[in-house]
C-alpha positions as CSV (number, residue, x, y, z in Angstrom):
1,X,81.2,152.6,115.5
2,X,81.2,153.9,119.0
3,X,84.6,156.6,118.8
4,X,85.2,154.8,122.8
5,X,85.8,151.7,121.2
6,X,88.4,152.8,118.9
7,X,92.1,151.5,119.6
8,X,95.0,152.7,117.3
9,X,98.3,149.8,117.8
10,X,101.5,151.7,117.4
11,X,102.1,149.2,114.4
12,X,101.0,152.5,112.3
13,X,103.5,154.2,112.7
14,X,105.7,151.2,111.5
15,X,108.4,154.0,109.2
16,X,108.6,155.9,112.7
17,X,109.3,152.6,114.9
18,X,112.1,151.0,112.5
19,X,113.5,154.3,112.7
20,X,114.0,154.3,116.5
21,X,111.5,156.6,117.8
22,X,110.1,155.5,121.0
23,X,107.0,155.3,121.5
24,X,106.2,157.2,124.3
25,X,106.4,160.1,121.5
26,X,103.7,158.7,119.5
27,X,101.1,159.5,122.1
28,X,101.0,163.0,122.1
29,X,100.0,162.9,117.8
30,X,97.8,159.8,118.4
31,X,95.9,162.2,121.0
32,X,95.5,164.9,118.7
33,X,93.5,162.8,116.4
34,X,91.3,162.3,119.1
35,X,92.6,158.4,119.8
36,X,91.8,157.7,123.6
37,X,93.0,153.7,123.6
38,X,96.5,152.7,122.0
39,X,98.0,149.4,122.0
40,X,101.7,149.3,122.6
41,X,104.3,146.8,121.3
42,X,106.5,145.0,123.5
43,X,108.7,144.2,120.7
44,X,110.4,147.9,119.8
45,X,111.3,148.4,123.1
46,X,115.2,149.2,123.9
47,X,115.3,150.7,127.2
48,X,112.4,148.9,129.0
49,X,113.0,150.7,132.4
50,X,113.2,154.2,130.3
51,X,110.7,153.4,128.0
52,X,107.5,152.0,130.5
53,X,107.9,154.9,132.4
54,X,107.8,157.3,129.4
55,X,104.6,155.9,128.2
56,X,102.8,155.4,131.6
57,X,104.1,159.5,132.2
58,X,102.8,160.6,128.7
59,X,99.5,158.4,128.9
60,X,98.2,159.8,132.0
61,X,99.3,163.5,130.5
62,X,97.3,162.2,127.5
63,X,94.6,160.4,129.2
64,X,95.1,157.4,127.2
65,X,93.9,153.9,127.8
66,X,96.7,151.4,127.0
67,X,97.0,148.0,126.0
68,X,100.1,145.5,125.6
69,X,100.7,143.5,122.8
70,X,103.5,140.6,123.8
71,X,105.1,138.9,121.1
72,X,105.6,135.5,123.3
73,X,103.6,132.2,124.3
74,X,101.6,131.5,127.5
75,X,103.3,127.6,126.9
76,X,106.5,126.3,125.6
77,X,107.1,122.8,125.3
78,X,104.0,121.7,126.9
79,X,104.8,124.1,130.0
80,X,103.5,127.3,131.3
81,X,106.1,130.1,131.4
82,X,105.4,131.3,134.4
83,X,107.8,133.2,135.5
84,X,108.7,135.4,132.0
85,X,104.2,135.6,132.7
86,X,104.6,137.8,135.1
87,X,107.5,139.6,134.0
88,X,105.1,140.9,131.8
89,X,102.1,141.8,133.7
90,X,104.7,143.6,136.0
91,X,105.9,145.4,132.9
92,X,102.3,146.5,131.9
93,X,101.6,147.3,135.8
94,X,104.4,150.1,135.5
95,X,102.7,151.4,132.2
96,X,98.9,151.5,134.2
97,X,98.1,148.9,131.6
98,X,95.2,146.0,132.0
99,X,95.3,144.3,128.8
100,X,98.0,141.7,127.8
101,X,97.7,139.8,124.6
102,X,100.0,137.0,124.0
103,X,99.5,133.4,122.0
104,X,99.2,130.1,123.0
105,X,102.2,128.7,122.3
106,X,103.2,124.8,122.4
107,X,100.3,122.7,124.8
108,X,98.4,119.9,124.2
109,X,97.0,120.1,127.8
110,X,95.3,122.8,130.4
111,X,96.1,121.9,133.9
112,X,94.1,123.1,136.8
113,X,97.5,124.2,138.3
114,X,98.0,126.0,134.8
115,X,94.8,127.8,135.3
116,X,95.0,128.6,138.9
117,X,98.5,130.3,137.9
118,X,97.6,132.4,135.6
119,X,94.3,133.5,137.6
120,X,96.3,134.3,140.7
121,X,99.0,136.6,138.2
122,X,95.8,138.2,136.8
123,X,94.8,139.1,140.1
124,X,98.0,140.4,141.8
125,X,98.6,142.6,138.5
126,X,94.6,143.4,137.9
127,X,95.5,141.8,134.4
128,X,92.8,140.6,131.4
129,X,94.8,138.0,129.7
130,X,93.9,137.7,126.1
131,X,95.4,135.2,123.7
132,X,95.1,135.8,119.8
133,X,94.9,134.3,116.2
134,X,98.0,134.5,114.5
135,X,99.9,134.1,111.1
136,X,101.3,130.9,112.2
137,X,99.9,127.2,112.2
138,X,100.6,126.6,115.3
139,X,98.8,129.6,116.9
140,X,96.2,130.8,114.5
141,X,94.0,127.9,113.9
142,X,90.5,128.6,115.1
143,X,89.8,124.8,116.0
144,X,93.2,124.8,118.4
145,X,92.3,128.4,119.9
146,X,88.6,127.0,120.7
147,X,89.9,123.6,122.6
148,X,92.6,125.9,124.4
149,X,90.0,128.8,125.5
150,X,87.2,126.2,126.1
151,X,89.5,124.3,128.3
152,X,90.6,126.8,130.3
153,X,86.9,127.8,130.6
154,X,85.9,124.8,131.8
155,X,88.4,125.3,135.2
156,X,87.3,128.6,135.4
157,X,90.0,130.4,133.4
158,X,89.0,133.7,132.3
159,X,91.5,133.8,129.1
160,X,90.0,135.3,126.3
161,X,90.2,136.1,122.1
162,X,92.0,139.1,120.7
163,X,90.2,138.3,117.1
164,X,92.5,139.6,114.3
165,X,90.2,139.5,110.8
166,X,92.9,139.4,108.4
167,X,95.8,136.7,110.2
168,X,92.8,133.9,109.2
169,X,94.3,134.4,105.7
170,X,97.6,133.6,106.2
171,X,96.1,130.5,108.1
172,X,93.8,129.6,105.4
173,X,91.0,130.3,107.3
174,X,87.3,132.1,106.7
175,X,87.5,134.9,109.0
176,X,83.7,134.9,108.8
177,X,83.6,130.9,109.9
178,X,86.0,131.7,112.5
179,X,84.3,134.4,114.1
180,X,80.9,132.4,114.0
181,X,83.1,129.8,116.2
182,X,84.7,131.7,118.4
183,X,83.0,135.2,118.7
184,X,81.6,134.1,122.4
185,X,85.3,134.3,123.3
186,X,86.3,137.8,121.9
187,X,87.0,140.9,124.3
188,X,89.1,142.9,121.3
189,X,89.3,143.3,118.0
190,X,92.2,143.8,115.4
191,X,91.2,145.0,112.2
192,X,93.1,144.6,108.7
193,X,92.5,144.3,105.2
194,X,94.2,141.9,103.3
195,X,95.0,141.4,99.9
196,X,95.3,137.9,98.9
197,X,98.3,136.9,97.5
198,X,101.3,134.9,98.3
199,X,102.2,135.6,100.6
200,X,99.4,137.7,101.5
201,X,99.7,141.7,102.1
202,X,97.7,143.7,105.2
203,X,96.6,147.0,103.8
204,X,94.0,150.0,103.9
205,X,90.4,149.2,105.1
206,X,88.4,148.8,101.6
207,X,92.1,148.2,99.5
208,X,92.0,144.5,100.1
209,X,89.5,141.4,99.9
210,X,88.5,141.1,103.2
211,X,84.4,142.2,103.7
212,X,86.2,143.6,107.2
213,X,82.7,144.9,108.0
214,X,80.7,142.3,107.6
215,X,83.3,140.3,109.5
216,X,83.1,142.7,112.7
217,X,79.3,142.5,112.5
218,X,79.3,138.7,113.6
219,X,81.6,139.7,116.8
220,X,80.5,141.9,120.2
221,X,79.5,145.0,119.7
222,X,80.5,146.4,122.5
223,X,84.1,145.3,122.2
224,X,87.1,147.9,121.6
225,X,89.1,147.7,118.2
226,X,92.1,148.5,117.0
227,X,93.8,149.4,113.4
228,X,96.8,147.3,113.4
229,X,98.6,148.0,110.3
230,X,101.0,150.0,108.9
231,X,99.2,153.1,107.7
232,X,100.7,156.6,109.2
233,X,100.1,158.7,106.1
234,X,96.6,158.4,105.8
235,X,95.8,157.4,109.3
236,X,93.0,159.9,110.0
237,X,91.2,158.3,107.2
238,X,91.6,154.9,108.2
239,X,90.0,156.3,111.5
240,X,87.1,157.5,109.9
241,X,86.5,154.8,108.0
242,X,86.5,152.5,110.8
243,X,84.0,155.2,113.1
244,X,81.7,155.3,109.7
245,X,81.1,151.4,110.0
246,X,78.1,150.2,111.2
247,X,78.9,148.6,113.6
């Protein structure tokens, strides 16, 4: 794989982030390894004022490409949120970020005024909105996350598919089915190994029983994609695993 396509989430780091360190201070190691894309977490921020500015000062001192991972819904009780929407998009705005991933949420319909929304907050914030596959029912169901992207499509949304090849197992899904279904959609990439279990456990690329690359040879090629599991003690060699696929 292409080493510009590489993306490490701060979800590696997992011991570090329980333990408080912000992670503005996990760019200047990530760099080192050579990572130029990281994936921040919305959800161990404290100090959000403190914080986004942090990590929008040490990614430009690190040249680093970021992305946002939100751990909220587009919809909630059939509505659009709106409002908290662009909270967010101001929030990666302040970080130089373009990327926002969050999940669908609770809708049974796409409304033009939906879609025109969300458009309008991509534009003022110069936002990709991506959407992704989950652990859940609700949200990580590939036959719900095709109606909701092909909708929005079809009123000329531009929401697309973070794919995550290891949440279809917690959903009971064939990753390889669900990327045959919805790779058209994808934009980004999370990779995982899983091993199956109950409940089931992410862990090291080639530990689990996931054919990961296999999986990420039916998606775009041209695509970035990001390790997003808990792995900081052997994390150069999870990188070099995932720059050795063939991909």
């Amino acid at each position: 794989m292409k080493k510009n396509r590489l993306v490490v989430n701060t979800l590696v780091y997992l011991n570090q982030l329980k333990a408080g360190v912000a992670q503005a201070q996990l760019l200047k190691p990530l760099c080192e390894l050579g990572v130029e894309n990281v994936e921040i977490r919305r959800e161990f921020m404290k100090d959000f004022k403190t914080e986004l500015l942090a990590i929008a000062e040490a990614s430009l001192n690190y040249k680093i490409k970021l992305f946002y991972s939100v751990p909220s819904y587009l919809y909630e009780n059939g509505k659009l949120m709106m409002n908290r929407l662009e909270s967010f998009y101001a929030e990666a705005q302040i970080m130089g970020c373009r990327y926002v991933k969050l999940n669908i949420g609770d809708v049974s319909a796409v409304t033009n005024e939906d879609i025109k929304i969300i458009s309008s907050l991509c534009e003022k914030y110069n936002i990709t909105q991506s959407i992704e596959n989950d652990q859940t029912p609700e949200n990580g169901k590939s036959e719900k996350i095709n109606w909701f992207l092909e909708e929005t499509s079809k009123k000329g949304g531009k929401i697309t598919l973070t794919f995550d090849t290891g949440n279809w197992i917690w959903t009971r899904e064939s990753p390889k089915s669900a990327a045959k279904l919805l790779q058209k959609h994808v934009t980004y990439i999370h990779v995982k190994d899983v091993l199956q279990g109950t409940p089931p456990t992410a862990t090291w690329l080639g530990e689990g029983d996931l054919c990961w690359e296999s999986i990420l040879k039916q998606l775009p090629s041209n695509v970035p994609v990001a390790l997003e599991y808990p792995c900081d003690t052997c994390l150069d060699a999870e990188i070099q695993k995932l720059l050795a696929a063939d991909i």
